[in-house]
Backbone bond lengths (Angstrom), bond angles and torsions (degrees), N, CA, C in turn:
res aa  C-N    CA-C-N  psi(-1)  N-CA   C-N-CA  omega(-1)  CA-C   N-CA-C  phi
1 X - - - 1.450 - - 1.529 108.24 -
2 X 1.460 129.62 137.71 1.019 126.22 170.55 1.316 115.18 -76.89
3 X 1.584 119.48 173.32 1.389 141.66 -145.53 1.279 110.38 -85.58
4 X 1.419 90.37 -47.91 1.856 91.56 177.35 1.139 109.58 -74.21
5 X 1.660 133.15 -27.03 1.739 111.55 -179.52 1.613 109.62 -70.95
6 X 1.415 114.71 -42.44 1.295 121.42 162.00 1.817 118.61 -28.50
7 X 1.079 110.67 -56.54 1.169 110.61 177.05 1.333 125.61 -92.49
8 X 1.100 111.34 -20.17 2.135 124.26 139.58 1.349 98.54 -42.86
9 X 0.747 137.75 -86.51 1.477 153.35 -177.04 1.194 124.32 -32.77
10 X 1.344 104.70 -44.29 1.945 128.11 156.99 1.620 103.45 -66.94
11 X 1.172 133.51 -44.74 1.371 124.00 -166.68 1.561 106.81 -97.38
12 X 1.161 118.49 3.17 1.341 121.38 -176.56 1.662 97.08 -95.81
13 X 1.304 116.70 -61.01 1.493 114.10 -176.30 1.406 96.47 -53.33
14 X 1.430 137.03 -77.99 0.821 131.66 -174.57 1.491 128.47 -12.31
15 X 1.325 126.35 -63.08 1.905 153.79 137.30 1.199 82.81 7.56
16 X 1.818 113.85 -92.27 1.117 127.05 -155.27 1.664 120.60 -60.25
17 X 1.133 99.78 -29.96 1.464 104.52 153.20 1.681 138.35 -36.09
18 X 0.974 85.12 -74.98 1.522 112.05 157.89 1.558 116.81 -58.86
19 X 1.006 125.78 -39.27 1.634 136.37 164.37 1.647 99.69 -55.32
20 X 1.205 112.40 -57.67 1.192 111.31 -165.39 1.763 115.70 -57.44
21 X 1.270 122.85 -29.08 1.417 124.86 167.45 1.549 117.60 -44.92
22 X 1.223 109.04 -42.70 1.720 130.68 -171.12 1.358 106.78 -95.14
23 X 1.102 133.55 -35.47 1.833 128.25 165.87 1.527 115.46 -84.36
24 X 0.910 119.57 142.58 1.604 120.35 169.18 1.466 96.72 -94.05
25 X 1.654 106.32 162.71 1.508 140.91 -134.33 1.286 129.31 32.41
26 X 1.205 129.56 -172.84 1.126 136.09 -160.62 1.233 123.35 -141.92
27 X 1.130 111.83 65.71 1.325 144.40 -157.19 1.993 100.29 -126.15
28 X 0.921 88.50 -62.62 1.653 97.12 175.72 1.354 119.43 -83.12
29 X 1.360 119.90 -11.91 1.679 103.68 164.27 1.619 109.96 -99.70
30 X 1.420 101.31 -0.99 1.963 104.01 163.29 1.147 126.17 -53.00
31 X 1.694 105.02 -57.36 1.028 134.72 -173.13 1.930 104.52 -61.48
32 X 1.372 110.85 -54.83 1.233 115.39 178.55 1.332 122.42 -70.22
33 X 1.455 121.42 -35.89 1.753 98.39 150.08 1.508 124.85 -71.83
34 X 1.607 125.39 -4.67 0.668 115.37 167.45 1.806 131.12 -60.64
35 X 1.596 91.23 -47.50 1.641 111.12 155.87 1.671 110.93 -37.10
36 X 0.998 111.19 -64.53 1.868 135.44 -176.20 1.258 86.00 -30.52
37 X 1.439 116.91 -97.43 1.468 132.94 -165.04 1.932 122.07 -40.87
38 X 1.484 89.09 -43.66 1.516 111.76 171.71 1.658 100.82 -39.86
39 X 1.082 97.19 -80.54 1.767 119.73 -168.30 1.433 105.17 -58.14
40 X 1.590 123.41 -17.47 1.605 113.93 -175.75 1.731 75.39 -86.71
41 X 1.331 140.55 -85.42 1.195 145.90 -134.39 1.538 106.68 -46.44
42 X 1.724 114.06 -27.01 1.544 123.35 -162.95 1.786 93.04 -82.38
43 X 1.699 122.46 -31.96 1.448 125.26 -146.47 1.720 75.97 -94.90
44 X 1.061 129.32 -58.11 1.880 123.49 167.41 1.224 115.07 -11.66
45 X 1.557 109.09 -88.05 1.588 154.30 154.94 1.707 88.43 -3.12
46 X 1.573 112.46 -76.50 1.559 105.30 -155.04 1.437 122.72 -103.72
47 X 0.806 87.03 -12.50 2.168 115.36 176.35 1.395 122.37 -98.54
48 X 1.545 97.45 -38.94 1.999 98.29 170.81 1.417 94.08 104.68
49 X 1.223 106.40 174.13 1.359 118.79 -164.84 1.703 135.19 -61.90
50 X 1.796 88.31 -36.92 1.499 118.21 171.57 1.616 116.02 -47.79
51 X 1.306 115.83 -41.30 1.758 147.23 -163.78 1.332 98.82 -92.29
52 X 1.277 115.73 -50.05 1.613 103.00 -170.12 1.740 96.05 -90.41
53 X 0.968 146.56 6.59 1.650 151.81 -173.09 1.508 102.83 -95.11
54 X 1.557 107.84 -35.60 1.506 118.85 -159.99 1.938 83.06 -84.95
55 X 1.246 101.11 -67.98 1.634 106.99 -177.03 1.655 114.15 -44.35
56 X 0.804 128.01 -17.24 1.434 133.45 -174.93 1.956 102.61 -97.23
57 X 1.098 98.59 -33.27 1.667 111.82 -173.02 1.739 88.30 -72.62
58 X 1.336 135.31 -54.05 0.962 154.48 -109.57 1.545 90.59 -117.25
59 X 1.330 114.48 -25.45 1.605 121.82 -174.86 1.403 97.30 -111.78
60 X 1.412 129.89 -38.11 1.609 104.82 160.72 1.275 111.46 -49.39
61 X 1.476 130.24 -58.74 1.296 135.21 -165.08 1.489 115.22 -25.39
62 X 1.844 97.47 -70.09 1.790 119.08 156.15 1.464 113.65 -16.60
63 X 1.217 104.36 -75.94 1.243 120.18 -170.66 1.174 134.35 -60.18
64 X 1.437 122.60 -22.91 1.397 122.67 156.39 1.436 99.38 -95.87
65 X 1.125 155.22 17.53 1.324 146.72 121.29 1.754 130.97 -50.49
66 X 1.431 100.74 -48.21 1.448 98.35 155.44 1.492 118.59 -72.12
67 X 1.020 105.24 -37.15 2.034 95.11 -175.43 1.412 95.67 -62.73
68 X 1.895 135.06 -59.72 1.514 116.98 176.66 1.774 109.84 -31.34
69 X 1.489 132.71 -56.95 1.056 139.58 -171.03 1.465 108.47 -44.61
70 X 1.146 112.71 -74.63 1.618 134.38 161.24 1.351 108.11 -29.08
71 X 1.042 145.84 -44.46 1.012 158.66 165.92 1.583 129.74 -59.92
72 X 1.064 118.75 -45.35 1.037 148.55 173.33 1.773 112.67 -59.08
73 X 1.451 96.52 -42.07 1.733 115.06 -156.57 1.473 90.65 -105.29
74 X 1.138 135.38 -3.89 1.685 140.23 162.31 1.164 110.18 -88.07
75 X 1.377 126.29 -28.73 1.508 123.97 -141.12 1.729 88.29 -128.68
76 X 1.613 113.40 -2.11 1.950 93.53 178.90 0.870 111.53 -41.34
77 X 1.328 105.12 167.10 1.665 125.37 176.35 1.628 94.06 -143.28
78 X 1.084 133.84 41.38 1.095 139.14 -172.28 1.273 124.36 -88.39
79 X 1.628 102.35 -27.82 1.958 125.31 155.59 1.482 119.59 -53.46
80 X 1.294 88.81 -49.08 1.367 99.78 176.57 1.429 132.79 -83.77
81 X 1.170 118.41 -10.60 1.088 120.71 -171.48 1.552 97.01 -98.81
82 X 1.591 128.48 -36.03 1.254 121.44 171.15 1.780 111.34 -41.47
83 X 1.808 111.23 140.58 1.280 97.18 161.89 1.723 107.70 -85.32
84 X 1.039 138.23 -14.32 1.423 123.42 143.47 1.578 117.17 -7.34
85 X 1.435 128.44 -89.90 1.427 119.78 -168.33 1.474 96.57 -101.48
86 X 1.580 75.12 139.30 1.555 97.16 176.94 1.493 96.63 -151.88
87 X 1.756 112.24 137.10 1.445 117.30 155.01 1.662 138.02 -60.40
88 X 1.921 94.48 -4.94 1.781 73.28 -157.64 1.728 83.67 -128.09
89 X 1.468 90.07 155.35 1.258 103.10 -159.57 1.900 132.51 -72.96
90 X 1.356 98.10 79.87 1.644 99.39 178.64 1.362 120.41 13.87
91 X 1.791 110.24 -76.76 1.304 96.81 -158.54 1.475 131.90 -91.20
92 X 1.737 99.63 47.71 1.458 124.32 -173.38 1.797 99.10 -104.61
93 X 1.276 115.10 -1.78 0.983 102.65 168.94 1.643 125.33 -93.25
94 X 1.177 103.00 -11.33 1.621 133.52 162.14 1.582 110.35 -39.57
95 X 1.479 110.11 -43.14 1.036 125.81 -173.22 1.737 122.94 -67.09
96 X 1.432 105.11 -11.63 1.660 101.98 -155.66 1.426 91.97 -79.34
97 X 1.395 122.08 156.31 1.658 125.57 178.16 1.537 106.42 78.50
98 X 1.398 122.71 -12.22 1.440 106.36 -163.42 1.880 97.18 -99.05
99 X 1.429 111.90 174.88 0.969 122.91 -173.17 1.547 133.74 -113.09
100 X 1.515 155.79 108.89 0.904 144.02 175.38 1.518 146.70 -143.18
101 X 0.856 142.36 138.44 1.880 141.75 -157.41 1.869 95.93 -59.83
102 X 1.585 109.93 141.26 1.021 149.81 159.03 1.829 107.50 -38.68
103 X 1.058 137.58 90.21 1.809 119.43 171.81 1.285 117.63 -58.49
104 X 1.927 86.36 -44.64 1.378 91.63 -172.61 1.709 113.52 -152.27
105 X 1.202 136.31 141.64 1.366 141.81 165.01 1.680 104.27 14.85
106 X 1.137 109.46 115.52 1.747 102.52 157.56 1.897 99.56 -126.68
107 X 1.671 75.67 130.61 1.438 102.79 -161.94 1.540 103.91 -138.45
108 X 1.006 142.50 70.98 1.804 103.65 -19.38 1.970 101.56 -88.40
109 X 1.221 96.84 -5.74 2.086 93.14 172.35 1.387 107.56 -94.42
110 X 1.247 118.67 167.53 1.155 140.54 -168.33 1.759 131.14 167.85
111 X 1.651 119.07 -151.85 1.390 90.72 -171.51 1.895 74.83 -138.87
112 X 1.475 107.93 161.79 1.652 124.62 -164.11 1.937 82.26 -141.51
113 X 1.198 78.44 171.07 1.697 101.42 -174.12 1.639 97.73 -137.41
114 X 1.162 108.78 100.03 2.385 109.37 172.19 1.331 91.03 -119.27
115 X 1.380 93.41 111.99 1.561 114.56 149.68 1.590 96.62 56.71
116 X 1.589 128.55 53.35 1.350 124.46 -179.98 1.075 126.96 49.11
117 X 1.269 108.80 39.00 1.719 114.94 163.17 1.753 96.27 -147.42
118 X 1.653 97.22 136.25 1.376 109.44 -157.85 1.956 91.17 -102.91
119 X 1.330 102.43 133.69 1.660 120.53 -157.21 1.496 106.80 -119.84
120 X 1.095 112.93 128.99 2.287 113.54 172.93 1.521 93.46 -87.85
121 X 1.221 89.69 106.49 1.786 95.85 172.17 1.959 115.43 -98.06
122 X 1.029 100.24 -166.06 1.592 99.14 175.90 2.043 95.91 -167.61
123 X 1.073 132.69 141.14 1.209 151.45 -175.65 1.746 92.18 -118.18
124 X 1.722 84.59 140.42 1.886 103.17 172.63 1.368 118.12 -70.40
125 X 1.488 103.11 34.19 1.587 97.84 171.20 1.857 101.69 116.59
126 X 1.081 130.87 -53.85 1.399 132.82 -158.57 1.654 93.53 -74.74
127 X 1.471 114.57 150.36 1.728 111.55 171.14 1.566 114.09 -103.33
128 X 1.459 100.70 138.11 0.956 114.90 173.76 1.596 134.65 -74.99
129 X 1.342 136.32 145.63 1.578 107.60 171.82 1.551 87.98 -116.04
130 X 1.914 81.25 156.73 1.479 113.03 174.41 1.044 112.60 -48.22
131 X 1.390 124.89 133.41 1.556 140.01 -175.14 1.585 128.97 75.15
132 X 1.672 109.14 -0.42 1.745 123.56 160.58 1.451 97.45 -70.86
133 X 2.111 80.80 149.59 1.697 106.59 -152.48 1.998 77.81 -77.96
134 X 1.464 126.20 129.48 1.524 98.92 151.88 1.352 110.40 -133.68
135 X 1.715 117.33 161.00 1.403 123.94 -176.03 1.405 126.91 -105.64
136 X 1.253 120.63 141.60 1.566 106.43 -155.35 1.690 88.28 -85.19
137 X 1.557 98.31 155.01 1.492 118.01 -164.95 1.883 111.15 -121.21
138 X 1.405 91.24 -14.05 1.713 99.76 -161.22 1.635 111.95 178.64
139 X 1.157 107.63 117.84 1.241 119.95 143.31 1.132 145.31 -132.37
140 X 1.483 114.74 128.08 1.692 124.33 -177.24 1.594 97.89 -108.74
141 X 1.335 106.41 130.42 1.317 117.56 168.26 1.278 117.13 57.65
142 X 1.653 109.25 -117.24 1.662 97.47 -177.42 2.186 97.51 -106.26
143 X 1.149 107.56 7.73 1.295 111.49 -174.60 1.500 107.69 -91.50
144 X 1.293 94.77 131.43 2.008 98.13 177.67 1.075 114.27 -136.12
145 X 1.438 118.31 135.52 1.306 139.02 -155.49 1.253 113.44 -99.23
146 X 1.072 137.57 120.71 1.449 138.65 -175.79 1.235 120.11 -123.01
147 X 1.864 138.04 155.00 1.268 126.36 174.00 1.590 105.06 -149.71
148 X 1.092 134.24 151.50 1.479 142.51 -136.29 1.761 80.28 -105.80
149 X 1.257 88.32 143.70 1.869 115.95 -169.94 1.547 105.09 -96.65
150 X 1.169 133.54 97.35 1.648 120.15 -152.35 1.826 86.41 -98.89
151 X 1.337 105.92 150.74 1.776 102.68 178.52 1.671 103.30 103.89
């Protein structure tokens, strides 16, 4: 077999390879290692052992290059990493410095009342009682930190 169908043949499975990440079933990456294998056995076959060893080296190579790829495109974090989406709620940062009454027990979480909006707080450990004035100290994310206003 000549060289160039061989390597037609190599770049065709290959294609489908790569196709196969982006189509569902598996029907088309059969076919394309089928190509793969085809074209190593023909570069063996007509070149000798040296040629088809290199081509086989040369198609692992590929091949754990697409699986990193494949891999890569399952596993983004590209949602997340935008500050665009985010789960926790912005205007809790509004809150830091401000002040508000206890509903209920923080032990050390619980629920506070600022300025008529009822808040899941959490205290650095010390407990709070129901109805102490406390001031928010910190917030990360959707967690808010609160500490009891003594006076």
């Amino acid at each position: 077999m000549d060289l160039e169908l061989i390597i037609l043949l190599y770049a065709v499975g290959v294609g489908l390879l790569f196709a196969e990440m982006f189509v569902p079933g598996v029907v088309i990456g059969l076919v394309g290692l089928g190509c793969v294998a085809t074209s190593i056995y023909f570069m063996y076959a007509t070149y000798g052992p040296m040629a088809g060893t290199a081509q086989l080296v040369a198609s692992v190579a590929v091949a754990v290059g697409l699986a990193v790829v494949w891999a890569r495109r399952l596993t983004s974090s590209a949602s997340q990493a935008d500050p665009k989406y985010s789960s926790a709620d912005e205007t809790l940062l509004e809150l830091v410095g401000r002040e508000g009454v206890a509903t209920s027990p923080l032990l050390p979480a619980g629920m506070v009342r600022i300025e008529g909006r009822r808040v899941d707080v959490v205290t650095r450990g010390e407990p709070v009682d129901a109805g102490a004035k406390v001031r928010v100290i910190e917030v990360e994310g959707s967690r808010v930190v609160v500490r009891e206003v003594k006076g």
